[in-house]
C-alpha positions as CSV (number, residue, x, y, z in Angstrom):
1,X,40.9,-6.9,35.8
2,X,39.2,-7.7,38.8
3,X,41.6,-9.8,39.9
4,X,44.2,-7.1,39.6
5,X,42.2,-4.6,41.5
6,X,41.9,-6.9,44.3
7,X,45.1,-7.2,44.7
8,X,46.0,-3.4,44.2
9,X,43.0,-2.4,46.4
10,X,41.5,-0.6,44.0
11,X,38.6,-0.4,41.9
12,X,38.2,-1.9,38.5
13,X,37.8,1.4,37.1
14,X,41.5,2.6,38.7
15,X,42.7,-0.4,36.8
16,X,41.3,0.9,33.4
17,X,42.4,4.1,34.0
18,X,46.3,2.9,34.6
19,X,46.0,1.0,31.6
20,X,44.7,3.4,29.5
21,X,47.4,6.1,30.4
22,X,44.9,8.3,32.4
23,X,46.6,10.9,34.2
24,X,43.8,11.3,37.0
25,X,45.8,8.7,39.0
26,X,48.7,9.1,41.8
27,X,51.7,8.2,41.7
28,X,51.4,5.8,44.8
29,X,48.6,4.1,43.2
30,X,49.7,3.8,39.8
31,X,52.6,1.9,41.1
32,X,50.9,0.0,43.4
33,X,47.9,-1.3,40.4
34,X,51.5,-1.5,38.0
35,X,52.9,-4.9,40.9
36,X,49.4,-6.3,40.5
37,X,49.5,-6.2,36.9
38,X,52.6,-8.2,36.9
39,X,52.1,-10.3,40.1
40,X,48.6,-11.3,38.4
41,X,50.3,-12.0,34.8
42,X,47.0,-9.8,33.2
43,X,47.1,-9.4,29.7
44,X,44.5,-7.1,28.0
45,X,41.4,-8.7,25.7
46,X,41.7,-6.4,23.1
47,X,45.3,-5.5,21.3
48,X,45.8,-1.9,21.1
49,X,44.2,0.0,18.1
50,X,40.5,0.9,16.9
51,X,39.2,-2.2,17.1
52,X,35.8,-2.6,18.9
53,X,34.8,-5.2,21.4
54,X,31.4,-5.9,20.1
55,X,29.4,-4.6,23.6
56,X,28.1,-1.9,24.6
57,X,26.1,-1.4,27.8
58,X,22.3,0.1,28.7
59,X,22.0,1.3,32.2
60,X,18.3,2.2,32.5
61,X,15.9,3.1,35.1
62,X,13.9,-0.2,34.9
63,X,12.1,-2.1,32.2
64,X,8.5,-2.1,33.0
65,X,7.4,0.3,30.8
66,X,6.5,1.2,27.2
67,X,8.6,4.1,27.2
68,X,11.9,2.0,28.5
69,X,10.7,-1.0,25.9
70,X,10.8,1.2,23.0
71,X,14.4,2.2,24.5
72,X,16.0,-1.2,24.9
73,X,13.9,-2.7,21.4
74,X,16.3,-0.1,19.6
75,X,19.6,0.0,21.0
76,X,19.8,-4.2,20.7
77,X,17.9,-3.6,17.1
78,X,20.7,-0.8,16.2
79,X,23.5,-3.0,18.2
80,X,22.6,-6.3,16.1
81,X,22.6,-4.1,13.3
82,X,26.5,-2.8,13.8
83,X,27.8,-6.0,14.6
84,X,27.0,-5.5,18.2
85,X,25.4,-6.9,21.5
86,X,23.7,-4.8,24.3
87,X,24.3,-5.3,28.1
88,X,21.1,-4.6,29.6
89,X,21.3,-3.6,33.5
90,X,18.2,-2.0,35.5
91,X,19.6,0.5,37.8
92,X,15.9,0.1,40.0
93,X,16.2,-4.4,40.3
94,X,16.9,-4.7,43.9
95,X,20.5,-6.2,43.6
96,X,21.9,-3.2,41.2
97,X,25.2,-1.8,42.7
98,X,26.9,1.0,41.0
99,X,30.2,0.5,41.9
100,X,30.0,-3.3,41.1
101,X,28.0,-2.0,37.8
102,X,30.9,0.2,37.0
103,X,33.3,-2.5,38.0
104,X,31.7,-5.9,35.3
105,X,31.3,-2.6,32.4
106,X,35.3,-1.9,33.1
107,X,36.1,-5.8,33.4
108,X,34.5,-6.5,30.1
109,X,36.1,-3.8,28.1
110,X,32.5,-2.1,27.0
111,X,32.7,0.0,24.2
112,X,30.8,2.6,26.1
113,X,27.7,2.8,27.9
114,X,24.3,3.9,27.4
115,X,22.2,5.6,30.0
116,X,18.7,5.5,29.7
117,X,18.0,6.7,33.1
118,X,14.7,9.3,33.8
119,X,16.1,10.7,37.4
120,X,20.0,10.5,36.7
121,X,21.2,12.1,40.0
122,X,24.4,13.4,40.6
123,X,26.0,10.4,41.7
124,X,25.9,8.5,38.7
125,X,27.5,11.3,36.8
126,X,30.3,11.4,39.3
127,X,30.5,6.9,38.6
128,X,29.9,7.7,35.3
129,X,32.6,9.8,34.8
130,X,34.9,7.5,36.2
131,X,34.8,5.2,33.5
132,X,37.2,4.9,30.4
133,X,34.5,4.7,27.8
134,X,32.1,6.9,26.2
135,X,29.2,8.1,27.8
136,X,25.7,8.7,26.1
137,X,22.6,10.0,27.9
138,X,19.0,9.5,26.1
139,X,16.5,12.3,27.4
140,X,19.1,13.5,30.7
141,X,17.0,14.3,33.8
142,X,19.3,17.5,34.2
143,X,21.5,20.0,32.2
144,X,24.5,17.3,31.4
145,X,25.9,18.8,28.2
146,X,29.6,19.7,29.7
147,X,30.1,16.3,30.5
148,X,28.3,13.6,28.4
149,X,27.4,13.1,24.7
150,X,22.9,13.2,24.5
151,X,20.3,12.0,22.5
152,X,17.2,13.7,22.4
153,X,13.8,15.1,20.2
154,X,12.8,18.6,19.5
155,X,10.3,18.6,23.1
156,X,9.4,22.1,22.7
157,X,8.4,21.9,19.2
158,X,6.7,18.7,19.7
159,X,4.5,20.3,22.5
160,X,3.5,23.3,20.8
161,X,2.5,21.4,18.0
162,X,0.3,19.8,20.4
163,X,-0.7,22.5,22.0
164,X,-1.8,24.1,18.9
165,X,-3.8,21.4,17.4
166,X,-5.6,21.7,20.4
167,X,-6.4,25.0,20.3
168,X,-7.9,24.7,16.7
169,X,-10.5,22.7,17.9
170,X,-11.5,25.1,19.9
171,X,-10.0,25.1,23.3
172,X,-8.8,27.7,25.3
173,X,-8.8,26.1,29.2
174,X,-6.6,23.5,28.8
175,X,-4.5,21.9,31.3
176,X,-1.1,20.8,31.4
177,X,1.0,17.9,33.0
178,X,4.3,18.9,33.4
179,X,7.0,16.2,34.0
180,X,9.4,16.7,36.8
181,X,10.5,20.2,37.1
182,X,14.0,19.5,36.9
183,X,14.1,17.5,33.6
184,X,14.9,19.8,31.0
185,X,12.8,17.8,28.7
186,X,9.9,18.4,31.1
187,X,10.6,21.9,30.9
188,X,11.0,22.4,27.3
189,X,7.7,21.0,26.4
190,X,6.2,23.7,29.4
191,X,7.5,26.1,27.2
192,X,6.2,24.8,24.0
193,X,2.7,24.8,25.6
194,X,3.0,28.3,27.0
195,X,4.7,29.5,23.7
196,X,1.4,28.2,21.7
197,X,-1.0,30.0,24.0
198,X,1.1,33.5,23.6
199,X,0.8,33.3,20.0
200,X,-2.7,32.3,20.4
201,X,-3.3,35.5,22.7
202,X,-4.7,33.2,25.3
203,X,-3.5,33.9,28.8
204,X,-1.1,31.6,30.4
205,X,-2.9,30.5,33.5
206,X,-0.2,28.6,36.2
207,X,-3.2,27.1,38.0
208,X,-4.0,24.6,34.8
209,X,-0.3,23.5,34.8
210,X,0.5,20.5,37.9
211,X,3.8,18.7,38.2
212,X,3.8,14.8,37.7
213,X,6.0,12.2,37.3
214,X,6.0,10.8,33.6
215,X,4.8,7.2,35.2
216,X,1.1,6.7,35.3
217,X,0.6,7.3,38.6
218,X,2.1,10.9,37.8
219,X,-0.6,11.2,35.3
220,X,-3.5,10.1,38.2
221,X,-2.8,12.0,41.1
222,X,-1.6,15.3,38.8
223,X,-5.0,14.9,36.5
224,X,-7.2,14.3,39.5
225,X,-6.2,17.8,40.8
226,X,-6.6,19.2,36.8
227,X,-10.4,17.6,37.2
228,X,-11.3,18.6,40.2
229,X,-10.8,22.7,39.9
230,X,-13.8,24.5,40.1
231,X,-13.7,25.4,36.3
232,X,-12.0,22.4,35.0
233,X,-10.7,22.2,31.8
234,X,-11.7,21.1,28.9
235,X,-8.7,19.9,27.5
236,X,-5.2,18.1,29.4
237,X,-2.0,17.9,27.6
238,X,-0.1,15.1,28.9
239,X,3.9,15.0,29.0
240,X,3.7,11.4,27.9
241,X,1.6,8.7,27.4
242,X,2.1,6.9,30.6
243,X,0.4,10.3,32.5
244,X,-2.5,9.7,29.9
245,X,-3.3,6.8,30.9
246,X,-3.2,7.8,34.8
247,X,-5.2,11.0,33.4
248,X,-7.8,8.4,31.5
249,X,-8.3,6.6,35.3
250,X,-8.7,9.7,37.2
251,X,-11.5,10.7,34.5
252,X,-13.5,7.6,34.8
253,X,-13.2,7.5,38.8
254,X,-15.4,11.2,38.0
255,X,-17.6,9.8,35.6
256,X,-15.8,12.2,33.0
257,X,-15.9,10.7,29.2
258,X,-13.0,11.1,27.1
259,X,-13.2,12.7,24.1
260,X,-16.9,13.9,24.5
261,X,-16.2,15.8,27.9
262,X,-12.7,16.0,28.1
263,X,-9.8,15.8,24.8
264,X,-6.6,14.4,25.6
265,X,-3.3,14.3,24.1
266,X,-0.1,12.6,25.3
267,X,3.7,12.7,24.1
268,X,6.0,9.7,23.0
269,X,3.5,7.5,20.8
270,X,4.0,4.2,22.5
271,X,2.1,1.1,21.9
272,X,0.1,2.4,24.9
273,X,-1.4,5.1,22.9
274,X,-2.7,2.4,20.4
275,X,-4.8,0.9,23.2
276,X,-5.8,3.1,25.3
277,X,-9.8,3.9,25.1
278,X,-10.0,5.7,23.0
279,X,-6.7,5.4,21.1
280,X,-4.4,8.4,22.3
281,X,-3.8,11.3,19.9
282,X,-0.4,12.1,20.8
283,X,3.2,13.5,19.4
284,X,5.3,10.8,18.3
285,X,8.9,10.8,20.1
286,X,11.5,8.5,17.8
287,X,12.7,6.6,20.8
288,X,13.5,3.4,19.1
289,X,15.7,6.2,16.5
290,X,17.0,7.7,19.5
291,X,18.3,4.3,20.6
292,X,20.0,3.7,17.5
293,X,21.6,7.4,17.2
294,X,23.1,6.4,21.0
295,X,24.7,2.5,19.6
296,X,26.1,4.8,16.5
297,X,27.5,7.7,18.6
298,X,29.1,5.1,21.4
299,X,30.7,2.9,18.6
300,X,32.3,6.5,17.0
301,X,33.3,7.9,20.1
302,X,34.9,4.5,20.9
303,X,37.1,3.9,18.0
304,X,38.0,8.0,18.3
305,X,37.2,10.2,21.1
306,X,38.1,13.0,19.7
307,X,35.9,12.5,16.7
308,X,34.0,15.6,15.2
309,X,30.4,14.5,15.0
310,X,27.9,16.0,16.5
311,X,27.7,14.9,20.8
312,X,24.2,16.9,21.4
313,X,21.5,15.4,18.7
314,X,17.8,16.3,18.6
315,X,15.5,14.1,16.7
316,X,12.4,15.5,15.1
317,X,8.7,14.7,16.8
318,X,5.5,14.5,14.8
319,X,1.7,14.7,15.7
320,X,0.1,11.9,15.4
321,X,-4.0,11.8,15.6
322,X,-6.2,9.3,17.0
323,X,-9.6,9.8,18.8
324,X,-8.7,11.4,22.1
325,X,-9.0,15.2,21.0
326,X,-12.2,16.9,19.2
327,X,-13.8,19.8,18.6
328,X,-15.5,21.6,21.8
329,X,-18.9,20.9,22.1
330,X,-18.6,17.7,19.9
C-alpha cells in the first residue's frame, strides 16, 4: 500500500479508503490511486469478509510510567488472550510521526487502533479519523464521544468514595489535586470530591483545590502550594498515584510526616501505591480491565461496525486502604 500511494501521491490512508469503498474521496483522486493499483499489481492481505488480521495497535503517550504499564500489560495480556498481537507505538519517542504512524497502521491492515493517550489534542482526532479502522480511546483527555468508541471507570464515584472515607476520619480541610482541567476524567473526580463535602455540609473552599498534571511532578509543584497555605490542610486527595508520590516529596522537603501530620490518598492503585512510604491508600482504577474491554471492543467493531454493543463503557473503581490516611489527631 505504500507503494501504491507513492505512486498515486497520496497517503496510505487515501489508499485504504479507495479500497474500502469510502466515499470521502474525489473523483480525481480515486482514479488516480485506481492506475496505481494496477500499475503496481497490489493485491490486498486479507480476502474480503470478517476475518481478522490478528493486530491491533496502542498509540500511547509514552511508557515510562506505572499508569501506561498497567495499560500496555493488558491490552497484549487481552490481545494474546483473543488470538491477538499488540503494536505498541509511543507518540512522546523522539522519532514518532503521525502521518507515517497512520501510514505503517493502514499498510498493515490493523484491526483497529488503541489510544491510550493523556493530552489527545485535536490533531490526532482529525489523523485519527482518517483511518479505516476502529478507534478506541482509554480515559480521553476531552469530550470525544461523537466520534470515537471509550473506555473508562466510574471517576466521580471513585473520588467521592474517597473523599468520604476521608472525612470519616475526621477531616474537614482537605485539599485536592485536580488533573488537567480539560480532562473530563480530571473533572469528574472534582466533582465527586465537591459532591462528598455537600453531603457532608462542609463548605467547598476553591483555595484547597490546585491544578496538576497527573505525572509526579504535577503532584510536587501542585502539593507544595497545598502545604504551604497559611492554614494548610490536613488531608490531600490526589488524582492519581503518580501526584502522590510528587505530594509525598514536597512533604518531606517541609519536614511534614505522612500519615501522622498529613493523610493521603491517591487514585489508580498502581504498583506505585504498594511502595510508596507508607503504602498509598488509594481507589483502585481497573486499568489492566480497561485494556482488555478496548482489545474486545476493537476486534467487534472490526468484524462489524455497525455492531450494537455498548461504544461508551465505565468500569467500576473500588477503595482500597493502606497506611497513608488516619484518624485526625492520630
Amino acid at each position: 500500500m505504500a507503494d501504491v500511494a507513492k505512486a498515486a501521491g497520496v497517503s496510505v490512508p487515501t489508499v485504504s479508503k479507495v479500497l474500502n469503498g469510502r466515499a470521502d474521496v474525489s473523483d480525481a483522486t480515486r482514479a488516480r490511486v485506481q492506475r496505481a493499483l494496477q500499475d503496481t499489481g497490489y493485491a490486498p492481505r486479507r480476502a474480503p469478509g470478517n476475518d481478522l488480521a490478528g493486530v491491533i495497535d496502542l498509540l500511547i503517550e509514552g511508557v515510562d510510567s506505572p499508569w501506561a504499564l498497567e495499560i500496555v500489560r493488558g491490552t497484549e495480556a487481552a490481545a494474546a488472550h483473543r488470538g491477538s498481537a499488540v503494536v505498541v507505538t509511543s507518540s512522546v519517542n523522539p522519532g514518532f510521526d503521525l502521518p507515517t504512524w497512520l501510514d505503517a497502521v493502514a499498510a498493515r491492515h490493523s484491526d483497529g487502533v488503541i489510544a491510550a493517550l493523556p493530552s489527545l489534542g485535536e490533531h490526532h482526532l482529525r489523523a485519527l479519523q482518517e483511518l479505516n479502522a476502529p478507534v478506541v480511546v482509554i480515559d480521553p483527555s476531552f469530550d470525544v464521544s461523537d466520534r470515537f468508541a471509550t473506555i473508562g471507570a466510574t471517576n466521580w464515584a471513585g473520588m467521592f468514595t474517597a473523599t468520604e472515607r476521608i472525612l470519616e476520619l475526621g477531616h474537614t480541610r482537605i485539599g485536592f489535586i485536580v488533573g488537567p482541567y480539560k480532562a473530563p476524567a480530571a473533572m469528574h473526580r472534582l466533582e465527586g470530591y465537591a459532591s462528598a463535602l455537600r453531603r457532608s455540609g462542609i463548605e467547598f473552599q476553591p483555595e484547597l483545590v490546585v491544578e496538576g498534571r497527573f505525572q509526579v511532578s504535577g503532584g510536587h509543584d501542585a502539593g507544595g502550594r497545598l502545604l504551604d497555605l497559611p492554614e494548610r490542610p490536613t488531608a490531600i486527595i490526589c488524582s492519581s498515584d503518580q501526584q502522590a508520590a510528587g505530594l509525598y516529596e514536597a512533604a518531606r522537603e517541609r519536614d511534614i510526616r505522612i500519615p501522622s501530620e498529613l493523610s493521603v490518598i491517591g487514585f489508580d492503585d498502581t504498583v506505585l501505591s504498594r511502595y510508596l512510604s507508607p503504602a498509598l491508600t488509594t481507589v483502585h482504577q481497573p486499568l489492566a480491565e480497561m485494556a482488555a474491554e478496548a482489545i474486545r471492543l476493537v476486534q467487534q467493531l472490526a468484524v462489524d461496525p455497525d455492531a450494537h454493543v455498548a461504544r461508551h463503557i465505565e468500569l467500576a473503581t473500588t477503595m482500597v486502604e493502606r497506611r497513608s490516611a488516619v484518624p485526625l489527631g492520630s
